[in-house]
N, C-alpha and C positions, 0 to 999 in steps of 0.2 A: 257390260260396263267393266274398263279395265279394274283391277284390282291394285288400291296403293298403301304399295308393298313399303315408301317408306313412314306409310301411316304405323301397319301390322310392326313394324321395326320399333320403333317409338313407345307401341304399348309393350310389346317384348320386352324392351330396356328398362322400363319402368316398373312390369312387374318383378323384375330378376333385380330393380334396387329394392325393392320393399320387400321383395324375400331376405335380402341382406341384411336389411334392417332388424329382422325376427332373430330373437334369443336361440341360442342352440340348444337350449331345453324346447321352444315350440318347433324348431326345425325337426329334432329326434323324434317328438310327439307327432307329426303331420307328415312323417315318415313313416313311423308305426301304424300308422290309422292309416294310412292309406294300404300300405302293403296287408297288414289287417283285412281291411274291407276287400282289400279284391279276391281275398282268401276265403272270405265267409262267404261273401256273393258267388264267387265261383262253388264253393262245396253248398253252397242251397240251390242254386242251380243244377247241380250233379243229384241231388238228392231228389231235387222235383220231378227231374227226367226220368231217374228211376223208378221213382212209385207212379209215374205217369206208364211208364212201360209195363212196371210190373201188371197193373191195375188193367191194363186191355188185354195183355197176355191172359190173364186168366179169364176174363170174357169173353174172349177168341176160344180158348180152349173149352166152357159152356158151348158156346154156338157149333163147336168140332163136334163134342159128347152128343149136343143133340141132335146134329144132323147123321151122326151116325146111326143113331135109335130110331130116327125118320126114316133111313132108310130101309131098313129092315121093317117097316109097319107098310109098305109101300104095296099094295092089292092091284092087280090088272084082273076084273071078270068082266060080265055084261054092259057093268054100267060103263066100263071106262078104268082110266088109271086113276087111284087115290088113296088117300091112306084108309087105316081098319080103324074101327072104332074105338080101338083099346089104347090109341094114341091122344090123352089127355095132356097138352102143357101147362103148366101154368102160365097164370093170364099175362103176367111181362113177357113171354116168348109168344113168337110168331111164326110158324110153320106152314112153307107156303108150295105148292107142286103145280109147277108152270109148264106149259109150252116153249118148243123153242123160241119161238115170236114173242115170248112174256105174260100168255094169257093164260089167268090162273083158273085152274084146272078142278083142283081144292085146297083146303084150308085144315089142317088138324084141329080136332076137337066140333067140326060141326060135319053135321048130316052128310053122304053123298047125293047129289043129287044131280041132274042138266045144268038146273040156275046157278049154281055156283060158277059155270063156266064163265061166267059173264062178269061177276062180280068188280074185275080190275081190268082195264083192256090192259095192251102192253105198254102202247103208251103212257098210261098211269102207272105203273108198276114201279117207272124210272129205272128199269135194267136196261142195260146195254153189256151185248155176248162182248163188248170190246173189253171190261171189266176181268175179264176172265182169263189166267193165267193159263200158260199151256196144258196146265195139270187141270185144268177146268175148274176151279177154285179161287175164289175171291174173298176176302173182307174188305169192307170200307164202312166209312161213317158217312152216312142220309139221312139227313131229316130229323137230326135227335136219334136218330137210334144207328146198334151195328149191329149190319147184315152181311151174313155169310151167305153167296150163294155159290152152286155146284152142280157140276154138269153130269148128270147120269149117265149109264151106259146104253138106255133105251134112248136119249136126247133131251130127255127132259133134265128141266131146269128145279132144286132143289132149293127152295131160299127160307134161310133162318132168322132172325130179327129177336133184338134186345132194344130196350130202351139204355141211350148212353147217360142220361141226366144223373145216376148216382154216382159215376166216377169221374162228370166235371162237378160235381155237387161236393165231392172228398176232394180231388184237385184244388179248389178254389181255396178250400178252408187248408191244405196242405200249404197252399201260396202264402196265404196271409198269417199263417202260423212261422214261416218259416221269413218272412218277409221284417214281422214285430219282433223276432227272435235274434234275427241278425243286425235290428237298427241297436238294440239292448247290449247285443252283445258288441259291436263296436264301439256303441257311447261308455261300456265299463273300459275297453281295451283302450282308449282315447284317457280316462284317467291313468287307468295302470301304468301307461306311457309315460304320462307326464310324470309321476310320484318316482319311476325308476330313473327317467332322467335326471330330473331335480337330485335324486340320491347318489347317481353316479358322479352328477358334477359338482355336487358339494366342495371335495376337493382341489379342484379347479377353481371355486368362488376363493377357496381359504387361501389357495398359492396367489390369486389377483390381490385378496388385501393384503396380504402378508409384503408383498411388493412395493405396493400402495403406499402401506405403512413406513417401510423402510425408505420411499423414494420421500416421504414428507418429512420425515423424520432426522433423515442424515443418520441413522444409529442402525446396524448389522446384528443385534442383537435378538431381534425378532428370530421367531421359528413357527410353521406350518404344524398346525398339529395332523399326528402322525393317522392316517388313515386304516382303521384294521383290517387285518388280512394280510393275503400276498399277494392281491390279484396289482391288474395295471395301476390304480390310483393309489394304492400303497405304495407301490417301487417310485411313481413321482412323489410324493411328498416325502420318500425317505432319502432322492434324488435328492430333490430341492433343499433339503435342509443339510444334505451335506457338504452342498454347494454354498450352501451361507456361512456354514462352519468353515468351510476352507476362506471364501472370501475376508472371513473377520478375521484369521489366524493369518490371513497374510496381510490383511490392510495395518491390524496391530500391527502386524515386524515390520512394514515398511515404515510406519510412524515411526517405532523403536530405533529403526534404523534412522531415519530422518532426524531424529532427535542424538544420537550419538554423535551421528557423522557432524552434527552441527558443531557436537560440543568438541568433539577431537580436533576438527576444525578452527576452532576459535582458538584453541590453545597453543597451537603456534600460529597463528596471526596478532595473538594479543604479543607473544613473546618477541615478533617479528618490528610490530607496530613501536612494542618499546625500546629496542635496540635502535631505531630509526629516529624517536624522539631523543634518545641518549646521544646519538652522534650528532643531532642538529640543535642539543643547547648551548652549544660553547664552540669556537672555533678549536681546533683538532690537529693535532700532528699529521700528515700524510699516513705514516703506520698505524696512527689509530683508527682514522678511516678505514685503511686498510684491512684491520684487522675484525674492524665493523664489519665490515662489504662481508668478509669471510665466513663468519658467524651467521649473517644475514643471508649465505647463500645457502649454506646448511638449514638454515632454517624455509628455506626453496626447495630446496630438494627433498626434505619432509614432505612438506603439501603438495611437491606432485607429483612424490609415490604416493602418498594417501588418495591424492585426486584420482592415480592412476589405477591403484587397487580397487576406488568405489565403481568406479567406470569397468573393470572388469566382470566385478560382482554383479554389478546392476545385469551386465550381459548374459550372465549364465539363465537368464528365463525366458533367452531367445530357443528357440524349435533348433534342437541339435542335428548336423549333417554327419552321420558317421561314417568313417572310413574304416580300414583296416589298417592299423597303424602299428607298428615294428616296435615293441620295446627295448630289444637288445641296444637298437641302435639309438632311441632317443635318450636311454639311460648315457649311452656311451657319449654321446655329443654334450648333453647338459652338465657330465660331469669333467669333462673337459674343460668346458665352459666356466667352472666355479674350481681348479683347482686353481688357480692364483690366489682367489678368496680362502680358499684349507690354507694355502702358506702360510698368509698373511697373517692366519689366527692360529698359526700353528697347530694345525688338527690334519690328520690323515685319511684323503680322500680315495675309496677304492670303488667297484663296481660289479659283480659276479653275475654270469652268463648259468642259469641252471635249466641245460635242454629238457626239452619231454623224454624219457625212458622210452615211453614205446615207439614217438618215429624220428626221436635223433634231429629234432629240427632245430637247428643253431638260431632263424630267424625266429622272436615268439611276439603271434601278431593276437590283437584282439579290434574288438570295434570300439572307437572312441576318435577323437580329435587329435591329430597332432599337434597344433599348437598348444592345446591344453592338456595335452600327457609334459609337455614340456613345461606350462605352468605347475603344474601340481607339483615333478619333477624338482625345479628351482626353489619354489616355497617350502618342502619340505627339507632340504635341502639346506638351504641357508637357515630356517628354524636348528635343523641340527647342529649345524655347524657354529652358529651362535650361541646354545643354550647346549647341546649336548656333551658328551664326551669325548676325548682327543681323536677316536675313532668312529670313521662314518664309514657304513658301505651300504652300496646303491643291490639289492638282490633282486635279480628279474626271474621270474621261473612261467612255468604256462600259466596266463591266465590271470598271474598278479606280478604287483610289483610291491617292495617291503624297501623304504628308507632305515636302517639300523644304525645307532649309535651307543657307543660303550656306558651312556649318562644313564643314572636313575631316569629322568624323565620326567613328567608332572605325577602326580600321586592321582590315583584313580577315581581318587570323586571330585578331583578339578577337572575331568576330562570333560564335561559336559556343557561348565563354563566355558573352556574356550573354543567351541564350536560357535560360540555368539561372536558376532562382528567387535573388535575395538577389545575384546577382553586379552589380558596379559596373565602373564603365568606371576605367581608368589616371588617377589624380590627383583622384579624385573622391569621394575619402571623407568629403571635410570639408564637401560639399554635401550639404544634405535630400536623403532619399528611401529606398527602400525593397531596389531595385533588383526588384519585382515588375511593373514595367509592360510589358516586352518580352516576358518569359514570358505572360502575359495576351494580349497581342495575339496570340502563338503563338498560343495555345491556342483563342481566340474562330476564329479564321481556321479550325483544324482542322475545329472546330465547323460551321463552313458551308463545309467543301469548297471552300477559299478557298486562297493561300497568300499569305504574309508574305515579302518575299525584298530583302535590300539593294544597296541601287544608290551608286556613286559616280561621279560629275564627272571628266572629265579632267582634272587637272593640280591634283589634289584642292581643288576650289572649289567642290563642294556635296555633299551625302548626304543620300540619303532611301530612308525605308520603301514598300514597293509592296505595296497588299495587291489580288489579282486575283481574279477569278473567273472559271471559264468562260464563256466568250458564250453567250445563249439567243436564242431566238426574242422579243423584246419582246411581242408580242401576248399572249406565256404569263405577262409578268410586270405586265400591265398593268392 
């Protein structure tokens, strides 16, 4: 009858859902217990075979010892061939001197006599010479018992006999010892199993609610308690939770931020909205209008460098692509670019090229973005030139780049204030800007594994920005 195979398919799928369905604590356990079991059953197997072998080895080796003893008792006179009378066995051996045909001849331990000749013909004997190994020697088991038989050198046949019933009698009780011994000792290993599962994934239950928690809850506050040790379930749950930690510290700043930008935002649309109620309550001179519109575009072009700044910022937590990019030369274009701006505020705009000493290289390249070596560039840049002293120069040397200006600069424990988006320096409110250009350089710099870090002058007579990179091998950025 054919076999249907998309029967066998059907229960296959079905058993492999309902394994799917099982906990990965009963999966671990029915893993364990199986690998277990075939471990115990194979080493009680190993173990049965050997005391089975042991246990005829040494019987073999009796039936060896006595047939050697036999033969040395072994008499040819009148009567015939047979043993002497000094050959007693004990009554479980069987000592038997045949014929080549199997007819037994005599028996150790009884009389010589004719009639013994008789006693077994060959056919009863149950020999057969085919038994017999080229060395003339055989064991086998007959009849409940093992016999040794062996072919002399006069022809005659030597047969030795044990009863086998006490080493299947030790055998059986070996079975059933080792049989009760291995159901015990898997049904403990089936607990143990489960108790170390359950204890390893403790951790994993904690990381599920802790999720749980946070995904019902809307709140990041939550934390995994921390598993002891150092083994794998320690490193995730000290993972996890400092993946919560980052999560919260940036969901706050973007709130923060969200909240800022909202309010910086309002503040010139409220300014904007009331200039436009002011010119639309009364009819107006052409030039007042005029000088409406004017004010009112200033007040435009506020909100779309701020628009323009948050939209940069936002961007700096895209996956950076870096290049190998030329400072001499970006220094040299950006500051080109902003000497009208030095004119206009009368400050003096310069730029300095300081090669590497050891290989003289005028170009000094690092890994980072060009357009955002030229943001950073511009921002600090116009910061200085706004707020700092009549003197600005741009210093490139390997590795970093240093904005310096002749000004004190902010004092050293506002520096940490204006790393925050929207914050302004002491007395500087009534000047343009956004207060987004510090935090932008942060951020670019993080971006290429850079860092941002401020310097001041002894006897506060200049501040400037350093933004560094590590040193590389030039040949790799070239």
């Amino acid at each position: 009858m054919p076999v249907n195979s998309s029967g066998v398919g059907r229960r296959l799928a079905g058993l492999w859902r309902r394994w799917n369905r099982l906990s990965l604590r009963l999966k671990l356990t029915l893993g364990y217990a199986l690998i277990f079991s075939l471990s115990v059953l194979l080493g009680a197997a190993c173990v049965y075979l050997l005391a089975r072998g042991s246990l005829t080895h040494t019987l073999d080796t009796t039936l060896r010892e006595t047939a050697s003893l036999a033969r040395g008792s072994i008499l040819d006179d009148a009567q015939g061939q047979g043993f002497s009378d000094e050959l007693q066995p004990p009554p479980e051996l069987s000592i038997e001197l045949l014929s080549p045909q199997g007819q037994v001849l005599d028996i150790a331990g009884q009389s010589r006599s004719p009639a013994v000749q008789s006693v077994r013909p060959a056919q009863e004997s149950g020999l057969s010479t085919r038994e017999l190994s080229p060395s003339g020697l055989s064991i086998v088991t007959r009849a409940g018992r093992r016999v040794l038989t062996e072919r002399l050198s006069s022809g005659l046949l030597l047969q030795v006999s044990r009863p086998a019933d006490t080493i299947k009698a030790l055998l059986e009780t070996l079975a059933r010892v080792l049989l009760a011994g291995s159901v015990l000792m898997i049904g403990l290993a089936c607990l143990a199993g489960y108790y170390l599962a359950d204890r390893a994934l403790r951790p994993v239950d904690e990381v599920a609610r802790t999720a749980a928690s946070i995904t019902r809850s809307g709140s990041y506050r939550g934390r995994v308690r921390a598993a002891p040790g150092s083994d794998e379930m320690a490193r995730l749950t000290g993972t996890v939770n400092s993946m919560l930690d980052h999560l919260e510290a940036t969901i706050e700043r973007e709130r923060s931020f969200a909240r800022t930008a909202a309010h910086e935002l309002r503040t010139p649309l409220t300014a904007l909205q009331g200039r436009l109620e002011l010119a639309l309550e009364r009819p107006r001179e052409a030039a007042d209008y005029r000088r409406s519109l004017e004010i009112m575009r200033g007040r435009v072009d506020e909100l779309l460098s701020l628009a323009q700044g948050l939209l940069v910022l936002a961007e700096t937590d895209r996956p950076a692509h870096l290049q190998a990019t030329d400072l001499s030369m970006q220094a040299a274009e950006v500051t080109g670019e902003l000497a009208e701006l030095a004119m206009r505020l009368g400050k003096q705009l310069d730029w300095q090229r300081l090669s590497d000493p050891q290989t003289g290289l005028e170009h000094l390249y690092v890994l980072a973005e060009p357009l955002g070596v030229r943001q950073v560039l511009r921002n600090l840049l116009e910061n200085a030139l706004k707020y700092g002293g009549p003197r600005v120069v741009v210093r490139v040397s390997p590795a970093s780049l240093t904005v310096w200006d002749s000004g004190p600069g902010p004092q050293p424990l506002e520096w940490a204030r204006l790393t925050r988006p929207f914050e302004r320096g002491a007395g500087l409110q009534g000047v343009s800007g956004s207060g987004l250009g510090l935090p932008l350089v942060l951020a670019l710099a993080q971006r290429w594994d850079a860092r941002a870090e401020p310097q001041w002058a002894e006897g506060g007579e200049g501040f400037g920005v350093c933004l560094s990179w590590a040193e590389r091998d030039p040949g790799t950025l070239n």
